[in-house]
N, C-alpha and C positions, 0 to 999 in steps of 0.2 A: 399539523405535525411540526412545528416551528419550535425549536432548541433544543430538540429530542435529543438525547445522546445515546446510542448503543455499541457497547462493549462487550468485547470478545477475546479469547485469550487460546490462540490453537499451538500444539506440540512444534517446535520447528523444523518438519519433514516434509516431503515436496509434497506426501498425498494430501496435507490436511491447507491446500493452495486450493481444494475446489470448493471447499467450505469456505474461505474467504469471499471470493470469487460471488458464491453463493448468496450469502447475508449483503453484499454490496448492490448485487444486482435488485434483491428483494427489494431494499431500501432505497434506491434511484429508483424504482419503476413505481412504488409505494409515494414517494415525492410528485414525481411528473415527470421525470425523466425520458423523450423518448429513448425508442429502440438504439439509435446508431449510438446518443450519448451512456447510453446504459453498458452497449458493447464496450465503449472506450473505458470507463470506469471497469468495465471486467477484467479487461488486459492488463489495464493502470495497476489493478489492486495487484494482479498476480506478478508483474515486473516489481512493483515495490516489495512483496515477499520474497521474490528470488533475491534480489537483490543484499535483503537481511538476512539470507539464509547462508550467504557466503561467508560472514561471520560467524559461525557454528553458534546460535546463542539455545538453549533452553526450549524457548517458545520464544514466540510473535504473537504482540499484543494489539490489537487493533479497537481504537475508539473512530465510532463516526457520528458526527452531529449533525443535525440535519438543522440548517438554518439558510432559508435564500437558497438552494443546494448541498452540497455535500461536501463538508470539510473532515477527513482521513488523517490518520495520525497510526502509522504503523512503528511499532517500539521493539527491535531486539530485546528479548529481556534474560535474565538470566547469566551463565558464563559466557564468554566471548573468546575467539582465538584468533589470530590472528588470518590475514587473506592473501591469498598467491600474488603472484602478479598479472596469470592470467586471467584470474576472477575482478581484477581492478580494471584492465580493459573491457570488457563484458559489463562492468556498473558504468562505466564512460556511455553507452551503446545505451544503456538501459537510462540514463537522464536524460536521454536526448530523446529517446520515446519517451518516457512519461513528459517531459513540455509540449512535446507534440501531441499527446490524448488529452490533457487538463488544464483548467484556467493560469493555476500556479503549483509549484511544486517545489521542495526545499529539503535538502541530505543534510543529516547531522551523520559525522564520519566521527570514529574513536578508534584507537587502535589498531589502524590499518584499514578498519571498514567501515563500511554504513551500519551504521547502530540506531537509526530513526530516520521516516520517509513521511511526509504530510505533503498532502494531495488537495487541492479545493479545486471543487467543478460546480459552478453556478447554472442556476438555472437561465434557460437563453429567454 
């Protein structure tokens, strides 16, 4: 399964966070992924949607490639509005768990918010 890519493209509303959630877990335990790094990649993927959903965009796009592990690429896509201030403290909160669940982790911010979140978690 080495430079597989699969892409996904869900409405930006909290319910469609367990179908992400979903397709990640599949794909880490489909790799070799154990249980505990699979759990972190669940939480990972649904912090990185909340976190794009605080920009009101359209949908969230999510590409994952599976090479050596799992590199994540989640895209606002669509309009974008801008984000409170208390939704900016809450993305603070929300980086600092995602580097604590994943190898590396990197925000693209536009407009006041996160507009793209990419994840890599190696296999150990």
């Amino acid at each position: 399964m080495n430079s597989d890519i699969i892409r996904l493209s869900v409405p930006a509303k909290p319910d469609y966070i367990l179908a992400v959630r979903l397709v990640v877990s599949a794909v880490a335990e489909r790799v070799g992924f154990d249980i505990e790094d699979i759990e972190d990649l669940k939480v990972a993927s649904a912090e990185a949607c909340t976190m794009l959903l605080a920009a009101e965009p359209e949908s969230i796009e999510l590409c994952v490639t599976v090479n050596n592990g799992l590199f994540l690429k989640f895209v606002a896509a669509g309009k974008a509005a801008g984000v409170a201030a208390d939704r900016e403290a809450n993305g603070e909160l929300s980086q600092y768990l995602l580097d604590a669940l994943v190898d590396e982790c990197d925000f693209i911010s536009g407009g006041g918010a996160v507009s793209a979140v990419t994840l890599n978690k190696r296999l150990p």
